[in-house]
C-alpha positions as CSV (number, residue, x, y, z in Angstrom):
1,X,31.0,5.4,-5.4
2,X,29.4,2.6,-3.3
3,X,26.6,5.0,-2.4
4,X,25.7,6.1,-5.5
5,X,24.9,2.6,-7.2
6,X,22.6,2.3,-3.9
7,X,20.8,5.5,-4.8
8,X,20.8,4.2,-8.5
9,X,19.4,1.0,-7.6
10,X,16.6,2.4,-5.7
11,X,15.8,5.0,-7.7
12,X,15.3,2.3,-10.4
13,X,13.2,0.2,-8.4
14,X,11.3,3.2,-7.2
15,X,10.4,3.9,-10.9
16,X,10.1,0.8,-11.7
17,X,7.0,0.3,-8.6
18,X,5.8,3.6,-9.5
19,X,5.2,2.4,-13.6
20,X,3.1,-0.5,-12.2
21,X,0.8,2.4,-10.9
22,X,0.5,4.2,-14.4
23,X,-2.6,3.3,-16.6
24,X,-2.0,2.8,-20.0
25,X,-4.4,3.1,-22.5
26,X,-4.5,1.6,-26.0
27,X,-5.3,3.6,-29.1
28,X,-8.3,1.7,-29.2
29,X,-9.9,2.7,-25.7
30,X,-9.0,6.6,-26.1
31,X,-11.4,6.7,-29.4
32,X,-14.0,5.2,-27.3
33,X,-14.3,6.4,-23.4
34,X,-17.6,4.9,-23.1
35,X,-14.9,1.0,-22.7
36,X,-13.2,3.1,-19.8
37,X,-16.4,4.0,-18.0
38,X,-18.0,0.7,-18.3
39,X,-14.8,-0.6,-17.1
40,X,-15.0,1.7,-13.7
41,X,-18.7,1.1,-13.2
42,X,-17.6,-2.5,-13.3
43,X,-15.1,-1.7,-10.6
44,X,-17.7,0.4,-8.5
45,X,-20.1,-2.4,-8.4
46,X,-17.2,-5.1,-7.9
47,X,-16.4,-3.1,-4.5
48,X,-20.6,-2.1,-3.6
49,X,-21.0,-6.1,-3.8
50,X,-17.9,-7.0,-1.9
51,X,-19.6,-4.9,0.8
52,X,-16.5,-3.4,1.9
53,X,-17.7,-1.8,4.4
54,X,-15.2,1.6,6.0
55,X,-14.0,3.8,3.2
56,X,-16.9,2.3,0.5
57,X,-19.0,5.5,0.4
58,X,-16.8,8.6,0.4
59,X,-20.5,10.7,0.6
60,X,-21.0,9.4,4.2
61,X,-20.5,11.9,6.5
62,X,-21.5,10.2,9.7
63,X,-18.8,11.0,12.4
64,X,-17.6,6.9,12.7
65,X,-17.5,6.6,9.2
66,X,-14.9,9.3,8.5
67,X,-12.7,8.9,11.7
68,X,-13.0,4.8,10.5
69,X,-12.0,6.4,7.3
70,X,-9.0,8.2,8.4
71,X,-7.5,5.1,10.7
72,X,-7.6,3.1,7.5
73,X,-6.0,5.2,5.6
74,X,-3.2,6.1,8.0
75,X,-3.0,2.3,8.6
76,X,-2.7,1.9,4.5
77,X,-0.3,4.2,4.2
78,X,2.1,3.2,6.9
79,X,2.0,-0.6,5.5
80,X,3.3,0.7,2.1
81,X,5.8,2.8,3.8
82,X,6.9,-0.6,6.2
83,X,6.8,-2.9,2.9
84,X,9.4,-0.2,1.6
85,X,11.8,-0.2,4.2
86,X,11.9,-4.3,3.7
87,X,12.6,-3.5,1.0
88,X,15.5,-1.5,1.6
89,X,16.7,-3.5,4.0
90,X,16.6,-6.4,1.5
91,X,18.6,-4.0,-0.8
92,X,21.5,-3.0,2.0
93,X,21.5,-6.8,2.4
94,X,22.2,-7.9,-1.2
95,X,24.7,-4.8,-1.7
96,X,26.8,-5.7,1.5
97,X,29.3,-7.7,-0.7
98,X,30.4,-9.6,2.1
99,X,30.7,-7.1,5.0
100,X,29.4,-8.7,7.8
101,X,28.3,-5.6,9.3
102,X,26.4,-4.8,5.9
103,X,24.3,-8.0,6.2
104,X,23.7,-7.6,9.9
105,X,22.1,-4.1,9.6
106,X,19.9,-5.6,6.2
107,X,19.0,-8.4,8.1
108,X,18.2,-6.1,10.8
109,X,16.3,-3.6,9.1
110,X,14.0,-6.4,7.7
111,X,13.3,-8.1,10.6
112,X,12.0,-4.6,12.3
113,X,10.0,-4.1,8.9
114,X,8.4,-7.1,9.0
115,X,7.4,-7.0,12.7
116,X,6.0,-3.6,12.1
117,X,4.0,-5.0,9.1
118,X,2.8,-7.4,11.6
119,X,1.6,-4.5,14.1
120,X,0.3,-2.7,11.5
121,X,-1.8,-5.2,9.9
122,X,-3.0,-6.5,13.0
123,X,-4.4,-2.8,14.2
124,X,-5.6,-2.9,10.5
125,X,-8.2,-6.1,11.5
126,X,-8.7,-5.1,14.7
127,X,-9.5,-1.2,13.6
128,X,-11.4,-2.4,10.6
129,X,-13.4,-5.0,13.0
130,X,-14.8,-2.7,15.9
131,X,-15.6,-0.1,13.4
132,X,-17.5,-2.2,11.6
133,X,-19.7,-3.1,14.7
134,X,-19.5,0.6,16.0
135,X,-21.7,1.9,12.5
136,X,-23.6,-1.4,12.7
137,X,-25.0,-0.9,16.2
138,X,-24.8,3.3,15.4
C-alpha cells in the first residue's frame, strides 16, 4: 500500500512538472497568430543577441558545431534526468515516516544526485568553453 502512494505521488508531481511545459493559449491569441509569431521572433532575436554561441544556428553544419551540438545536448539531458533523481530522493526521504533506513537511502540518493549535478554541470562549462574556442580559431 506504501508503494502505491509513492507511485501516486510521483506520478502527480511528474504531471504536475510536465503542465509547466504546456503552452496555453488564450482565446484572444488563437484569433490572431500574427501575437504568437511576433512573440517567437522576439524569442529568436532575444537568443541571436545573447550570442549563445553552440546549438544557436541549427543550419550549421560545420563538423565542431554539431558534435558541440550533440555534447550539449547529452549534457542537458542528463542534468534534468540528475535533478529528477534529487528529487526522488527527496521524495523517499519525506515518505520514510521515521524509518531510519528510509531516510538514510533519501539522504543518500540526494547526495549522489547532487554530486553528479555538480560533474555534469562542470563538463557542461568546460565542454561549452573549449568548443567555443575550437569554432573560434576553426
Amino acid at each position: 500500500m506504501k508503494k502505491v502512494y509513492k507511485i501516486i505521488i510521483f506520478t502527480l508531481l511528474l504531471f504536475v512538472i510536465g503542465l509547466g511545459s504546456f503552452q496555453f493559449v488564450s482565446a484572444e491569441e488563437a484569433k490572431y497568430p500574427a501575437a504568437i509569431d511576433r512573440s517567437i521572433d522576439g524569442l529568436r532575436t532575444a537568443v541571436a543577441e545573447a550570442e549563445l554561441g553552440v546549438g544557436s544556428d541549427p543550419t550549421q553544419t560545420d563538423p565542431f558545431t554539431v558534435i558541440g551540438q550533440m555534447i550539449s545536448f547529452v549534457l542537458s539531458a542528463s542534468a534534468v534526468i540528475l535533478l529528477i533523481i534529487v528529487l526522488y530522493g527527496g521524495l523517499t526521504w519525506m515518505t520514510a515516516a521515521g524509518d531510519d533506513a528510509q531516510v538514510a537511502k533519501g539522504r543518500k540518493i540526494i547526495i549522489h544526485g547532487v554530486i553528479g549535478l555538480i560533474v555534469t554541470i562542470s563538463s557542461y562549462m568546460i565542454a561549452q568553453f573549449v568548443i567555443t574556442k575550437i569554432i573560434a580559431v576553426g
